[in-house]
Each structure stands twice: as C-alpha cells, then as structure tokens.
C-alpha positions as CSV (number, residue, x, y, z in Angstrom):
1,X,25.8,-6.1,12.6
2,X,22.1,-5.6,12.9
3,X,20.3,-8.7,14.6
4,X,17.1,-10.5,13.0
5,X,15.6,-9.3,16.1
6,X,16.2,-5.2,15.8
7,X,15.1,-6.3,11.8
8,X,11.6,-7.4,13.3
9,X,11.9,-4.0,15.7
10,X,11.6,-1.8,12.8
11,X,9.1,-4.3,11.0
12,X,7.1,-3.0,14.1
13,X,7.8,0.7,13.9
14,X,7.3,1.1,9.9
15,X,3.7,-0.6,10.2
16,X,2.8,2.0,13.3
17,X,3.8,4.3,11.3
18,X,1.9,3.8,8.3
19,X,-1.1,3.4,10.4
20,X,-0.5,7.3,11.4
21,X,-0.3,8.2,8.2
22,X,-3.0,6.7,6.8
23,X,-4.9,8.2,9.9
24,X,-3.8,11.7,8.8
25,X,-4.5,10.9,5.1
26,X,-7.8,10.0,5.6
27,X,-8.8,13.1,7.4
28,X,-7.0,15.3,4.7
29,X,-9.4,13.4,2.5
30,X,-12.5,14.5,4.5
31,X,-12.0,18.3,5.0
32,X,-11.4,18.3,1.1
33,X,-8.1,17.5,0.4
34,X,-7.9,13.8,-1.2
35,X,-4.9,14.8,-3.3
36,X,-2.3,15.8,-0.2
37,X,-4.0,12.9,1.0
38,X,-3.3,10.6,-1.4
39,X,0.5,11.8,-1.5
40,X,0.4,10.7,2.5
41,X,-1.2,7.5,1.4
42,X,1.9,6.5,-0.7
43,X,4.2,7.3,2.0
44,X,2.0,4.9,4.1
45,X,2.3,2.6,1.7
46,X,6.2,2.6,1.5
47,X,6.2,1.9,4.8
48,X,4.0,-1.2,4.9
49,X,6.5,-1.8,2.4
50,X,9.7,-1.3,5.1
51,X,7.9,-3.7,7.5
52,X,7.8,-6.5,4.8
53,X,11.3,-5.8,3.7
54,X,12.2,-5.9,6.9
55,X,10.9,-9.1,8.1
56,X,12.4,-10.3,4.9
57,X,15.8,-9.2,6.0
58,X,15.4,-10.6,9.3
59,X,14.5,-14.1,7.9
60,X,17.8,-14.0,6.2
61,X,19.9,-13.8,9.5
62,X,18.0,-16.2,11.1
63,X,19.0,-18.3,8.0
64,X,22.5,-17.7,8.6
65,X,23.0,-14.4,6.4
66,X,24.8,-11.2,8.4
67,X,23.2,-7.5,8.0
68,X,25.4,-4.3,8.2
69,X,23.3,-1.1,8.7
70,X,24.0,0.0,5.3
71,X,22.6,-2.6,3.6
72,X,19.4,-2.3,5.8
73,X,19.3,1.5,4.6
74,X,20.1,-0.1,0.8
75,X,17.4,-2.4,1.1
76,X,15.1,0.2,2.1
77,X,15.6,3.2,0.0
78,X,14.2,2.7,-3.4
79,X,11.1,4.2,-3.4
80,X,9.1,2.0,-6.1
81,X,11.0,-1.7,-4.6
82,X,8.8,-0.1,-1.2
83,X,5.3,0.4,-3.1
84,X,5.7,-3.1,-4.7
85,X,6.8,-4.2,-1.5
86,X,3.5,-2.5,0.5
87,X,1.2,-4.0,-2.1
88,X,-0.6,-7.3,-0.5
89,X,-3.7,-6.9,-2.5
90,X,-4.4,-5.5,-5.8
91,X,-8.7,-4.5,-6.6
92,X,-9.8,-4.1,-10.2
93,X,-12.0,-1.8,-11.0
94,X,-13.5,-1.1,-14.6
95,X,-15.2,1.9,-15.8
96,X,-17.8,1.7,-18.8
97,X,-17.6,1.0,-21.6
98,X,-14.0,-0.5,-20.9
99,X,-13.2,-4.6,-21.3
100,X,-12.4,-4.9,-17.6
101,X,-16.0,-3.4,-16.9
102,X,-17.7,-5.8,-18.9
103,X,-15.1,-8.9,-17.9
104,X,-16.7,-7.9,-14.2
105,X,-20.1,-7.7,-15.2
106,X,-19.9,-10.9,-17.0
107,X,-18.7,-12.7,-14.0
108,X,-21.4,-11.5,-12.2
109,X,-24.1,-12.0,-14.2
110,X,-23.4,-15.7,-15.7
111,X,-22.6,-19.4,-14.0
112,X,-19.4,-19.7,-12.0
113,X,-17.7,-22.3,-14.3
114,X,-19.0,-21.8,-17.8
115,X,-17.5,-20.8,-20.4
116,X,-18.1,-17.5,-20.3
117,X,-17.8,-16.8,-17.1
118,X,-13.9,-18.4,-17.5
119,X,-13.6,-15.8,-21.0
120,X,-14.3,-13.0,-18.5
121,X,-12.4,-14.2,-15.7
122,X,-9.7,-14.3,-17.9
123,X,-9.8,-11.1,-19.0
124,X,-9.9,-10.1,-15.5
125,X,-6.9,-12.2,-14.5
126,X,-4.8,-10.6,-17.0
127,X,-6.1,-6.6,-16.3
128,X,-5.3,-7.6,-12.5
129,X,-1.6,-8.8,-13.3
130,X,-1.2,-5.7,-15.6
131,X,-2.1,-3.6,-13.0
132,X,-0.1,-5.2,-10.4
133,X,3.0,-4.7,-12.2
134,X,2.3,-1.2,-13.3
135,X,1.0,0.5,-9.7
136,X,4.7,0.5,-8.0
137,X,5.9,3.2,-10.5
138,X,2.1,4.7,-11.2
139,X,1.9,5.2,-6.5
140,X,5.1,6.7,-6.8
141,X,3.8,9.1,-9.1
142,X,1.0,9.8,-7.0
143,X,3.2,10.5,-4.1
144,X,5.3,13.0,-6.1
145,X,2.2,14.3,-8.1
146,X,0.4,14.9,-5.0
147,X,3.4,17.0,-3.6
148,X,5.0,19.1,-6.3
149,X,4.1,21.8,-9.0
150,X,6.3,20.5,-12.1
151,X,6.5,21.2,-15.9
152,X,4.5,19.0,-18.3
153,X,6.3,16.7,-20.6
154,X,5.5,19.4,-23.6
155,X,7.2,22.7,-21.4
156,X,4.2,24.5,-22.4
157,X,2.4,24.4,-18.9
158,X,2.5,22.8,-15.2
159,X,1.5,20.0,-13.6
160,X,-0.3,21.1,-10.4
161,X,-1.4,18.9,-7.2
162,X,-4.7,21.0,-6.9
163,X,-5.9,19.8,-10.7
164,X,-4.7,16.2,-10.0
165,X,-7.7,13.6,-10.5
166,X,-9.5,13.2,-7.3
167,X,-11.0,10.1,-7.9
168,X,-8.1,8.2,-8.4
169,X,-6.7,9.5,-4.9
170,X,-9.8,8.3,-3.2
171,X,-9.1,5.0,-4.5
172,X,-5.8,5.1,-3.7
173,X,-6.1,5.6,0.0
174,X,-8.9,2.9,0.7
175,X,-6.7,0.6,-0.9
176,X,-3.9,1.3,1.2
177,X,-5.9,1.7,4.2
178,X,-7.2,-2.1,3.3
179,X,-4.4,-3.4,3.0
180,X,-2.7,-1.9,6.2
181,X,-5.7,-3.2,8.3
182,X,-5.4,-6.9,6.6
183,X,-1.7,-6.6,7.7
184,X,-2.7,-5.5,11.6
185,X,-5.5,-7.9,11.5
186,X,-2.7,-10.4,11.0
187,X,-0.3,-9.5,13.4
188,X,-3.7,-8.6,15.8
189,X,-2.7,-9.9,19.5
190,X,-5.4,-13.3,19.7
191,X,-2.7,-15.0,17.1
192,X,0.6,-13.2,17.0
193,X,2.2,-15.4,19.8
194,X,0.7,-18.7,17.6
195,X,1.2,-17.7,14.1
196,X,4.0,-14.9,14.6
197,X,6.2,-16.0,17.5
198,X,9.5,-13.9,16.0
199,X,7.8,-11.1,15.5
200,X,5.6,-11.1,19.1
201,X,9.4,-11.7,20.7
202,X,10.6,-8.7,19.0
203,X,7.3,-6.5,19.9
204,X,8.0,-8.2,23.2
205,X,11.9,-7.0,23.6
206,X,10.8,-3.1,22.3
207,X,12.0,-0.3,24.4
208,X,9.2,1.6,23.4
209,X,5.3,0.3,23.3
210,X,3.8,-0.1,20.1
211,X,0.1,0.5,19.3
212,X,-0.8,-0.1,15.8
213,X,-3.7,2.8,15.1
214,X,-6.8,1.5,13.9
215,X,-7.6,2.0,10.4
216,X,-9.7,4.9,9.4
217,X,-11.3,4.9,5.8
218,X,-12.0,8.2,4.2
219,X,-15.7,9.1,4.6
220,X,-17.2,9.7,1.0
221,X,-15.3,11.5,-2.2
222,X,-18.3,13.4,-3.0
223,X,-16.9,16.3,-0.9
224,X,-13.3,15.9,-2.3
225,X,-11.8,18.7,-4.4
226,X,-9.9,18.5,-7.6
C-alpha cells in the first residue's frame, strides 16, 4: 500500500518537475520555437495536474481509504483527466470583432453593477465556462500537435508542428507558467508549515531536497516562428 505521506512525496516531485519544464519551455519560446515549447508546456501542465491528483489521493488515506501502486498509476495516466486536473485558472481572451471582445470591453468601459455591465459579464461568464470545459482535450492537442507530423482529417495533406499557430502557443505557456507560479506561491515556505502542514511533513520526510524553480515567462512572441 502506498501511504498518504509517499502520495504528498510525489505531489512534491510532479510540481518540481513542471517547474523545469516550463523553464525549458519558455526558453524554446525565446530562441524561436514557441510551438516545441508549447508541446513542453502541456507536459508541464499534466504534471501540475499529478501534484493535485496526488494530494487528492493522499486525502483519501488519511480519510480511511487504502492505495495500491496501481491505482496511483490509474489515477494518473489519462492524459486529458491531468490537463483538467493542472488547470487552476482559466483567462478569457477575445479577439475583434468577436462577442467575448466586446463582453470585455463593455465591462471595462461601463459601471460595475448596471445593467449592462451584468449583460456583458454574463456573456463573459458563460465564454469562460465554455472554455474551461473545452481546454483539457484542446491542451492535449497542443501537446500532440506540437510533437508529431500527422495526416489531416481529409488525407489530402499533413499536419505539421512548424505551421502550427504561434500565437496560441504563446498563450498557452504564460498560462501555464501562471498558474504553476500561483501554485508555488502557495506552497512558498513563509506559509506551508501554517496553511499546508501534511504537505511541509511530507517535503520534510523527502530523501531527496526539493527546490521548486522559479517561474520564467517567455520574453515576447514577436520573435516566435510559425
């Protein structure tokens, strides 16, 4: 049986690990390569995704609940339950002459409260949902886009990483970088013992010393290629 405290261990490991790759994918980013950096950007984010699980799991057997390697390995294979898992934020971003652009410029430009600042807040609200639900499957599409040469759906050409949309992979990894520095900020050391005492016992009880990297945002997409 694996114990809530090896759980809390890995927690550990799978967040200094994304860090790293986030690290690397930010610097593929800024010598011109956004799109491998992207792909390294999901992979970060599946891991931010394997600490949460993780701490999940380990909540259960300190509930009671028992935890046999396999089902650790279960719990943390599917690729898409790890990007919805690694998601702790979700940023809306509209591009003219699109609803969501003018939702966002409407709340911006009008009175907190009125009416039609709550129209366009709505509108908002329900982009943001629709895009929460949609980015576990669209990431992981990212990550294997960003990777592999493939057919198109019609068999008449192929789908290559170069041509991918660089914009979109910018995006992608200052999301992920965000969120990944949220979740360190979190766990940072001033707190952990207060707000996080299981998991600064585990970090504690490691074998090996854990240093979370610090985040590193891409610099600017205007030198990215694709």
């Amino acid at each position: 049986m694996v114990s809530a405290e090896t759980l809390r261990q890995g927690a550990w490991y799978a967040l200094e690990q994304a860090g790293r790759l986030l690290r690397a994918a930010a610097t593929l980013a800024d010598n011109g390569d956004p799109i491998t950096g992207a792909a390294l950007a999901m992979f970060a984010r599946e891991e931010l995704g394997r600490s949460d699980i993780l701490r999940k799991l380990a909540d259960g057997v300190d509930a009671g609940g028992s935890m046999e390697p396999a089902k650790v390995r279960d719990a943390c294979e599917d690729h898409v339950r790890k990007q919805s898992a690694g998601a702790f934020s979700t940023t809306l971003r509209g591009q003219p002459p699109t609803g969501v652009d003018t939702a966002l410029r409407k709340m911006l430009g009008t009175e907190p409260g009125s009416q039609e600042w709550k129209a366009a807040k709505q509108t908002a609200d329900l982009a943001t949902e629709a895009k929460r639900r949609r980015s576990p499957q669209q990431r992981h599409s990212i990550r294997i886009g960003g990777l592999y040469v493939d057919l198109n759906d019609e068999g008449s050409g192929w789908l290559r990483p170069s041509t991918r949309d660089s914009s979109e992979a910018w995006n992608e990894i200052v999301d992920t970088v965000n969120d990944y520095a949220a979740e360190r900020d979190r766990l940072r050391e001033e707190v952990l013992e207060e707000d996080h005492p299981e998991m600064a016992r585990a970090r504690a009880s490691m074998p090996l010393e854990i240093k979370l990297p610090e985040p590193r945002w891409p610099g600017s997409p205007s030198g990215g290629a694709g």
